[in-house]
Backbone bond lengths (Angstrom), bond angles and torsions (degrees), N, CA, C in turn:
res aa  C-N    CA-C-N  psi(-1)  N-CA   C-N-CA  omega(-1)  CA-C   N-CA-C  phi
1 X - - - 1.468 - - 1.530 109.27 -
2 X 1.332 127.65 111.35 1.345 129.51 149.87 1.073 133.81 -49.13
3 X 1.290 136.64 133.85 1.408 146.75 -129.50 1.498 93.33 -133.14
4 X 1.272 114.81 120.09 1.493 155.93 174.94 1.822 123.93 -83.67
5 X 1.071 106.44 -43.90 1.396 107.19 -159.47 1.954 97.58 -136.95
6 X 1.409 117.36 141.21 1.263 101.20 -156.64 2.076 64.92 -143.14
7 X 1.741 106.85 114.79 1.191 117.39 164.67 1.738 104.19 -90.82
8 X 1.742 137.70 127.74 0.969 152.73 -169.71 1.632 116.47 -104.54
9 X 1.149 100.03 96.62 1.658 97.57 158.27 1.433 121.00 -70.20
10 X 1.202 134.20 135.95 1.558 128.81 -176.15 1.578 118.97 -95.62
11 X 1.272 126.01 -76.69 1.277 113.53 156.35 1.735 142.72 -13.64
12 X 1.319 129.21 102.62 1.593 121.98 -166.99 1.390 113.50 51.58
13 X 1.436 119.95 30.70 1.658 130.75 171.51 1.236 103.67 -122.24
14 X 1.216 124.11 -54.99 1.716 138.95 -117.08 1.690 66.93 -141.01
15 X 1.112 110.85 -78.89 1.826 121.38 -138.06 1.486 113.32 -107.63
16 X 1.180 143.02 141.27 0.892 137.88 175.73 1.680 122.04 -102.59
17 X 1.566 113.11 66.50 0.884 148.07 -150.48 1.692 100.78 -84.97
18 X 1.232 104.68 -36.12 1.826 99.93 -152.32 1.542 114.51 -73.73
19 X 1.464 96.43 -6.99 1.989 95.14 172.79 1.732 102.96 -69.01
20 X 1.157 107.24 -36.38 1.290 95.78 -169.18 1.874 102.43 -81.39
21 X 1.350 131.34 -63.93 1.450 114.80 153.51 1.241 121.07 -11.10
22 X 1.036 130.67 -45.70 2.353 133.10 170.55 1.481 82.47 -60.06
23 X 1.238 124.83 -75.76 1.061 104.38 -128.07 2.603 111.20 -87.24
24 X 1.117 84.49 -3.87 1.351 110.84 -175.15 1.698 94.20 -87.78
25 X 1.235 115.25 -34.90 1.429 108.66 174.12 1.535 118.10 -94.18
26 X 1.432 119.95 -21.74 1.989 120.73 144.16 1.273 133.82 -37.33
27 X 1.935 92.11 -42.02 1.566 104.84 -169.12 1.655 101.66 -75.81
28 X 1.537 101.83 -56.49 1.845 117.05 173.38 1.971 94.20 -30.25
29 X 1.287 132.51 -79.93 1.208 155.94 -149.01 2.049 91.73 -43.39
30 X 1.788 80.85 -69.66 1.807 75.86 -172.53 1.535 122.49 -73.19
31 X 1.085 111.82 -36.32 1.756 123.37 162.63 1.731 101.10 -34.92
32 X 1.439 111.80 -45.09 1.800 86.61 -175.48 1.355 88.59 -120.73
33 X 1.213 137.17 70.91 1.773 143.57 153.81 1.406 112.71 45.17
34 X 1.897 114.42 38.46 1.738 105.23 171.53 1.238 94.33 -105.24
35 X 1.787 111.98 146.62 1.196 118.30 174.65 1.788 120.79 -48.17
36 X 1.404 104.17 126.21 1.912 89.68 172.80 1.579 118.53 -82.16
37 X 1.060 87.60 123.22 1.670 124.23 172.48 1.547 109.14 -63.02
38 X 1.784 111.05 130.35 1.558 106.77 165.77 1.534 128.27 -34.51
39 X 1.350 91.27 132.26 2.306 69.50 -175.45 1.733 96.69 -84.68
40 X 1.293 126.97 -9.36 2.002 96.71 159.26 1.168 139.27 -65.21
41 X 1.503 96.12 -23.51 1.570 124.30 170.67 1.248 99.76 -71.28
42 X 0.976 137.17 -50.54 1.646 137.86 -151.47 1.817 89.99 -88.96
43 X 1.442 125.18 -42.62 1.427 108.56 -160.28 1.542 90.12 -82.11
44 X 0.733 150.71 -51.26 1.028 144.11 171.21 1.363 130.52 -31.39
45 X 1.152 110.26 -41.74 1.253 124.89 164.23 1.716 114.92 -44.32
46 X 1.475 96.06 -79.25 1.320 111.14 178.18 1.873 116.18 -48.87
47 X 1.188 95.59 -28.66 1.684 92.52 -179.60 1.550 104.01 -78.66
48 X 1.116 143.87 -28.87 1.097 156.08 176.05 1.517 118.09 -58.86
49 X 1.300 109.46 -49.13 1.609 133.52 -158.07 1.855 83.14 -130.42
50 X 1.724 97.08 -138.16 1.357 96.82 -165.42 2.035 91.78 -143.75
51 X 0.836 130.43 154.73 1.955 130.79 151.92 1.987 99.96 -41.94
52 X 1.381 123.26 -59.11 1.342 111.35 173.38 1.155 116.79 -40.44
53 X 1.600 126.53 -52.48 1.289 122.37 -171.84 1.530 116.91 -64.65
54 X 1.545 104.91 -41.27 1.637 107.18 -174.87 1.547 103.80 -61.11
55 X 1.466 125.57 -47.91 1.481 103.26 178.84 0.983 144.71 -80.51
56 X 1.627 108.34 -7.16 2.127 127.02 148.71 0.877 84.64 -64.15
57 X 0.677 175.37 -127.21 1.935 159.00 -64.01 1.493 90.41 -109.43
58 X 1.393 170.89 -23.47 0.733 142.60 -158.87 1.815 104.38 -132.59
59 X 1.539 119.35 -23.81 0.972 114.86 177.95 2.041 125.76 -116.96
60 X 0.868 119.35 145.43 1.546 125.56 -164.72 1.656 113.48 -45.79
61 X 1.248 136.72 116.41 1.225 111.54 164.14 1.419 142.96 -17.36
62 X 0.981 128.16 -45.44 1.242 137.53 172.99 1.722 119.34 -68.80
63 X 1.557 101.22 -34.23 1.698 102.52 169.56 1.835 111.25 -91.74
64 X 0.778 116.38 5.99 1.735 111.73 -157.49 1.586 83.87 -62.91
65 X 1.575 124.80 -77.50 1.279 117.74 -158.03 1.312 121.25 -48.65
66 X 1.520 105.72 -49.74 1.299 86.47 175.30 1.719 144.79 -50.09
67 X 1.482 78.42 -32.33 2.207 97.61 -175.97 1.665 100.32 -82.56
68 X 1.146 117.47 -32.45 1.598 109.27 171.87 1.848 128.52 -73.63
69 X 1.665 91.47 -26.60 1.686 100.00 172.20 1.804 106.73 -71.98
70 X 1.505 96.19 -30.02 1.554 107.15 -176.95 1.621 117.14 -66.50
71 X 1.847 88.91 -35.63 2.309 91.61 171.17 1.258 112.74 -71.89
72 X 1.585 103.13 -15.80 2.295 101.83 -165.25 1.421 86.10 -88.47
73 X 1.102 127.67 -37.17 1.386 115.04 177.57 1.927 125.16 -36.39
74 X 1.600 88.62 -67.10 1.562 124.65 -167.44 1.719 91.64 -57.06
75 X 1.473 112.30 -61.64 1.882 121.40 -171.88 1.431 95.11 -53.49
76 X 1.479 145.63 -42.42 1.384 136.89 -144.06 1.629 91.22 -93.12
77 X 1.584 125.63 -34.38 1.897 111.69 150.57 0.811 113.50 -64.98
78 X 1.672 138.17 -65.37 1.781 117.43 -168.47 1.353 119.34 -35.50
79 X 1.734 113.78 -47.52 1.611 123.70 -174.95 1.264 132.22 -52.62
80 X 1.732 102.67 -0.80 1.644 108.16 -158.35 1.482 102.66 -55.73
81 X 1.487 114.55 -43.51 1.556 130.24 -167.71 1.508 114.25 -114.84
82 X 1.028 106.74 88.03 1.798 111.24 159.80 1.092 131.72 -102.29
83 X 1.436 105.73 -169.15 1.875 101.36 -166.95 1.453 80.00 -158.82
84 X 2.243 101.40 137.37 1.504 113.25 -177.31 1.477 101.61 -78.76
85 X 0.685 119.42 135.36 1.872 128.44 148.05 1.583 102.91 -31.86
86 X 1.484 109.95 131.85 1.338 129.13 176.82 1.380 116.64 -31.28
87 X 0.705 127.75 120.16 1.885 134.44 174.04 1.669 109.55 82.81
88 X 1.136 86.89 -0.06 2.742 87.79 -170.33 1.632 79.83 -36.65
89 X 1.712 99.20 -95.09 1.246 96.19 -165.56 1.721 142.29 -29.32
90 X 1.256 115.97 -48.89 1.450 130.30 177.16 1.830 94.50 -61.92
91 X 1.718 125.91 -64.62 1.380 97.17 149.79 1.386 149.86 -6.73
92 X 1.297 123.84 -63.16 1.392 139.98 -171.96 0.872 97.34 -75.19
93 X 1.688 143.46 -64.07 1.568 132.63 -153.02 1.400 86.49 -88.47
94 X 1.281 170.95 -66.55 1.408 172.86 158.60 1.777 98.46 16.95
95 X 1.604 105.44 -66.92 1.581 141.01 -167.73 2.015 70.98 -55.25
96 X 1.590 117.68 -99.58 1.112 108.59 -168.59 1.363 141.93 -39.42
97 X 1.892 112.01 -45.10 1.810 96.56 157.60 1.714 116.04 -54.09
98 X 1.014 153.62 -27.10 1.315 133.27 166.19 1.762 105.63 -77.44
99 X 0.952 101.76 18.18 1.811 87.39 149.14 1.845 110.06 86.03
100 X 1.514 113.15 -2.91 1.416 141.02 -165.90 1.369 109.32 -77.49
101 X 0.916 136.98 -175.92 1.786 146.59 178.58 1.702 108.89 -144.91
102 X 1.477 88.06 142.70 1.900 92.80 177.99 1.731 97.88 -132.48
103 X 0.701 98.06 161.76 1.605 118.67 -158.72 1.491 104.84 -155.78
104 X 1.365 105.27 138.11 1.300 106.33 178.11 2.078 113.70 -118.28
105 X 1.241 106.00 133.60 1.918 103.63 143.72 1.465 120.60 -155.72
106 X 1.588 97.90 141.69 1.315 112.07 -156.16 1.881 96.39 -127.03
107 X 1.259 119.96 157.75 0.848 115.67 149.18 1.641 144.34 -87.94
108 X 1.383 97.54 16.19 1.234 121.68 -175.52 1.593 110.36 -80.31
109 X 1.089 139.69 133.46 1.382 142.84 142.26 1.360 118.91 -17.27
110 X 1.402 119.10 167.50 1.457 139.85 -171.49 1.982 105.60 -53.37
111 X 1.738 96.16 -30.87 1.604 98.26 176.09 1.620 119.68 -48.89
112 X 1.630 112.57 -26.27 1.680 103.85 175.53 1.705 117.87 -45.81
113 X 1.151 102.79 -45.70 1.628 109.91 174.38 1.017 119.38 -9.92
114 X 1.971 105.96 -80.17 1.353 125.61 -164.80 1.310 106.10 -74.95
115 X 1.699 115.06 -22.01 1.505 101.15 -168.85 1.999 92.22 -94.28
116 X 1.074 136.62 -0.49 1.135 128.01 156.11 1.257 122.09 -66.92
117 X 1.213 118.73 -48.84 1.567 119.96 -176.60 1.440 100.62 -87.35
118 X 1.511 143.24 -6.81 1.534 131.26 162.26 1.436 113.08 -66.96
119 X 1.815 103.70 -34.20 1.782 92.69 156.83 1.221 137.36 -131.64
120 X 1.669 97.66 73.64 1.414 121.60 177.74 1.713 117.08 49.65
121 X 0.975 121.45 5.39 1.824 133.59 171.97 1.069 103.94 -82.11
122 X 1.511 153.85 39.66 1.676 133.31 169.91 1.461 85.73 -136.14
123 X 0.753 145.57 10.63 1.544 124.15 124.14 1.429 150.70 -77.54
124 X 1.353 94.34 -0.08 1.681 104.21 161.37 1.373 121.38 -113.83
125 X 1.367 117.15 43.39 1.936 125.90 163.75 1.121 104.03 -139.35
126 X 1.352 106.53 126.55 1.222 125.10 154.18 1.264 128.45 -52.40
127 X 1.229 113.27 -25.98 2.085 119.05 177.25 1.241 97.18 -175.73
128 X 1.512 85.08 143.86 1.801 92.94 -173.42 1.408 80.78 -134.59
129 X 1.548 101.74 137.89 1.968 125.09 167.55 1.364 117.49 -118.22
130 X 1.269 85.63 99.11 1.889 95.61 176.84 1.534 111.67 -85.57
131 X 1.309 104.28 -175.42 2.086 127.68 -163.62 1.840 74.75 -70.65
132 X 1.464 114.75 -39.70 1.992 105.59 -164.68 1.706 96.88 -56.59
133 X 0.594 117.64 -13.36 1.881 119.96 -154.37 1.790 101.04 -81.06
134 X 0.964 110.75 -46.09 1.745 146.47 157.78 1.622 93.89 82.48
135 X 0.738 107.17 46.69 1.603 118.49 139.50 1.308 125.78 -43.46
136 X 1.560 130.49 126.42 1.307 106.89 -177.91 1.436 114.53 -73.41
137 X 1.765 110.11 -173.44 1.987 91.20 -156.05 1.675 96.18 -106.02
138 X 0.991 112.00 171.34 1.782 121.85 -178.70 1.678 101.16 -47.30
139 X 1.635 119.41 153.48 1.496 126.54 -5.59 1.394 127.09 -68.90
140 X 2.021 107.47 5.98 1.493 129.81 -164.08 2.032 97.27 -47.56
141 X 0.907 112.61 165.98 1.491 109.70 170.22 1.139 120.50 -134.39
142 X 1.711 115.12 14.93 1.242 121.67 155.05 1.529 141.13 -41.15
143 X 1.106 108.71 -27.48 1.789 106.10 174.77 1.350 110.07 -109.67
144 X 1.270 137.66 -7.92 1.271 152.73 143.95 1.998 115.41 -37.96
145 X 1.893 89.13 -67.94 1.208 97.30 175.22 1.765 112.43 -67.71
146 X 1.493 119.88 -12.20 1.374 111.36 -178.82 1.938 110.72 -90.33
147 X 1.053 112.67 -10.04 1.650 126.37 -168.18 1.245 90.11 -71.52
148 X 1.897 104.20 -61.24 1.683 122.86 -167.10 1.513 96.40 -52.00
149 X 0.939 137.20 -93.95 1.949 156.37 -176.99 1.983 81.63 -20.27
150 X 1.130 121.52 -56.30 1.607 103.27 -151.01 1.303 103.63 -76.85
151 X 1.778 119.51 -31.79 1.442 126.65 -158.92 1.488 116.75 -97.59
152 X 1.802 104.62 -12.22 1.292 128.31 168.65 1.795 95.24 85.53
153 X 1.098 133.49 38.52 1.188 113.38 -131.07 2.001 87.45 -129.62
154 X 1.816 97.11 132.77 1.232 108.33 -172.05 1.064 135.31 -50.26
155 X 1.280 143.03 110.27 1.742 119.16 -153.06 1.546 116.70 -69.40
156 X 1.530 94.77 -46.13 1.641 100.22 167.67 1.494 126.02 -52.61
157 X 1.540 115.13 -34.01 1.767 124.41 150.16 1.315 123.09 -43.17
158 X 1.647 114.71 -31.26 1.682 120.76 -160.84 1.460 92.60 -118.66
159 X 1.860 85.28 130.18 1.478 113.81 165.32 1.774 108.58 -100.57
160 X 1.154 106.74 147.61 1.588 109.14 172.84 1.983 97.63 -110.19
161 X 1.162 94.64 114.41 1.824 95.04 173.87 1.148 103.24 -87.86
162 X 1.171 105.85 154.74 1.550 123.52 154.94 1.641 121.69 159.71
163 X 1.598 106.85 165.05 1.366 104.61 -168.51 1.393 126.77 -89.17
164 X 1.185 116.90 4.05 1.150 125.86 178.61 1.863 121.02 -133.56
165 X 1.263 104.62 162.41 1.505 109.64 -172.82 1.451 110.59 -54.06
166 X 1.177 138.25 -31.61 1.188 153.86 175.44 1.603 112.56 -57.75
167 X 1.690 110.96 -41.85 1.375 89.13 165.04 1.444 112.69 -98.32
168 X 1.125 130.39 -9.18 1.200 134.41 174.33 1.788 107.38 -44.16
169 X 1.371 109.86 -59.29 1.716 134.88 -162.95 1.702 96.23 -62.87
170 X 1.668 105.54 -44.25 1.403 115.11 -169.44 1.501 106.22 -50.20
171 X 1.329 120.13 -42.63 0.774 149.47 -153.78 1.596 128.50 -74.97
172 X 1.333 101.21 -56.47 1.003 138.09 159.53 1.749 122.35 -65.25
173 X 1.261 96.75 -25.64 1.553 112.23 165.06 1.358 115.69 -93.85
174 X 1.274 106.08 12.44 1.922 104.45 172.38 1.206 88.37 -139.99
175 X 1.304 135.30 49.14 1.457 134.43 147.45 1.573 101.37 49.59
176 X 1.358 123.26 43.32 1.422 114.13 169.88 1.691 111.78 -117.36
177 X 1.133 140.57 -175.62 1.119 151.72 170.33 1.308 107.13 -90.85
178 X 2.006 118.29 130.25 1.235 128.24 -171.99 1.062 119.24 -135.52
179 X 1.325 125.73 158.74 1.858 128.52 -162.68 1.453 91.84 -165.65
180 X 1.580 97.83 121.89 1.079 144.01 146.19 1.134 150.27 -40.21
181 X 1.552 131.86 65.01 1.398 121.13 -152.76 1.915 98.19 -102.29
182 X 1.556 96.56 113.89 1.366 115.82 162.85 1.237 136.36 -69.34
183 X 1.590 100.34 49.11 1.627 103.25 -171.54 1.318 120.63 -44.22
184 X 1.550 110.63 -41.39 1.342 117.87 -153.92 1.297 102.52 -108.24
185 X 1.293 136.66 16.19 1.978 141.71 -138.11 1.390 97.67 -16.42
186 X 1.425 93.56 66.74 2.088 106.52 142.04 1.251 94.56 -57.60
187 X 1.385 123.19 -57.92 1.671 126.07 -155.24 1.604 103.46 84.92
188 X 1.481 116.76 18.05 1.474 107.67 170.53 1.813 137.21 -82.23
189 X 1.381 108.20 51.17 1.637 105.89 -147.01 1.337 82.44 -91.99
190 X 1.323 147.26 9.24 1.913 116.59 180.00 1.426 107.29 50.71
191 X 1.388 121.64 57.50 1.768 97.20 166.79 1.329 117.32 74.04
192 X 1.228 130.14 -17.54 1.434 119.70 -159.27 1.438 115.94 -46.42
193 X 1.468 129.94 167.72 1.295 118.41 174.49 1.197 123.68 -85.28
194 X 1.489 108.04 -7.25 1.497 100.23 167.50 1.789 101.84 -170.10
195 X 1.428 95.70 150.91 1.358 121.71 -134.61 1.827 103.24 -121.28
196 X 1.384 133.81 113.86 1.726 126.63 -145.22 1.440 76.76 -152.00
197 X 1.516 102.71 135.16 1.845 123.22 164.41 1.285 94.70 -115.78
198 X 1.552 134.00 -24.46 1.751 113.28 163.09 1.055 96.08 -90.11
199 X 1.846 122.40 -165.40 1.520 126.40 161.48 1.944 95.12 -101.66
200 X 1.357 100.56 -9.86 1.450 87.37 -163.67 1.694 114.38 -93.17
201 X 1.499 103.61 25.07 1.355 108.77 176.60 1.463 105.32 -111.68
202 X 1.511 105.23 -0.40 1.497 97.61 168.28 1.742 105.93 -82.86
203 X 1.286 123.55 19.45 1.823 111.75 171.27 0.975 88.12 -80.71
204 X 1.398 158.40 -77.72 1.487 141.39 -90.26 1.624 93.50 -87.45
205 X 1.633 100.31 -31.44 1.642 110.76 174.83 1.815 131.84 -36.41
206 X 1.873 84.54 -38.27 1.765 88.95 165.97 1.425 114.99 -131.62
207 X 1.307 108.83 49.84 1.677 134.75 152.67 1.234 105.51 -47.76
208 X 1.292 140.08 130.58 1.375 127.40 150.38 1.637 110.99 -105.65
209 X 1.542 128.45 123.56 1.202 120.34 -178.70 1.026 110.51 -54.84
């Protein structure tokens, strides 16, 4: 089956975002007096699980919001300047000359925007669903299932990308087709149906002979 609809995780998919996440979560750490943690240990972490999870787990109910509004703060300066992951772009327009659709959801805030159009990528999605949208967050399959319903869009056609188990599950929980990009060979794909160490081996996916 040729693949139609290409759902986009942004973070460690699309963008190579997570140096600045290390280092936005060091600054968070010493700014309120928690010991800093290895950042392989720590990226790892987060690729595994999520940054939400590491700071429930590490900080008191009563402080979480505050110290987490305090990391979205710190990440939305580190982010000013990024760099796509090898092939995103050549990906994306590839997906569109065969006639395909890309779509984006991130858990990122309204900031994807600017950092989409700083590198020339916000012209190839049709809709992008950010954390503003309030969707619940991955493995939920709520904004997945809302893309499909709005875009009419085939499930067996739609892949959900992403690099972690979280979008994999998301994914997989809206009955769509999912691929796995092993940036880091965790080897964490959940089953997915299909499994990419470039991004640019996901074209052949919506090849039409």
């Amino acid at each position: 089956m040729v693949l139609q609809n290409a759902i986009w995780d942004f973070d460690g998919t699309l963008a190579d975002t997570y140096p600045g996440i290390l280092a936005s979560l060091q600054k968070t750490l010493q700014d309120f007096n928690y010991p800093i943690q290895d950042a392989s240990e720590l990226y790892r972490f987060i690729k595994l699980h999520s940054v939400k999870e590491y700071w429930h787990q590490l900080v008191p109910d009563e402080n979480y919001e505050k110290i987490y509004q305090y990391f979205q703060q710190v990440d939305h300066q580190m982010q000013k300047q990024i760099s796509l992951l090898p092939h995103a772009q050549m990906t994306l327009q590839k997906i569109v000359d065969h006639g395909g659709h890309n779509y984006l959801w991130t858990h990122r805030d309204n900031l994807v925007w600017q950092l989409l159009d700083q590198n020339n990528i916000g012209q190839y999605f049709e809709d992008v669903i950010t954390s503003q949208d309030e969707f619940a967050r991955k493995p939920d399959p709520a904004a997945i299932n809302s893309l499909v319903a709005k875009h009419n869009l085939l499930p067996v056609q739609t892949a959900m990308i992403g690099d972690r188990s979280l979008d994999i599950q998301a994914g997989q929980n809206a009955n769509v087709q999912t691929i796995y990009y092993d940036v880091d060979q965790f080897h964490d794909d959940h089953q997915a149906s299909y499994i990419v160490q470039d991004l640019q081996e996901i074209v052949t996916l919506f090849e039409k002979d």
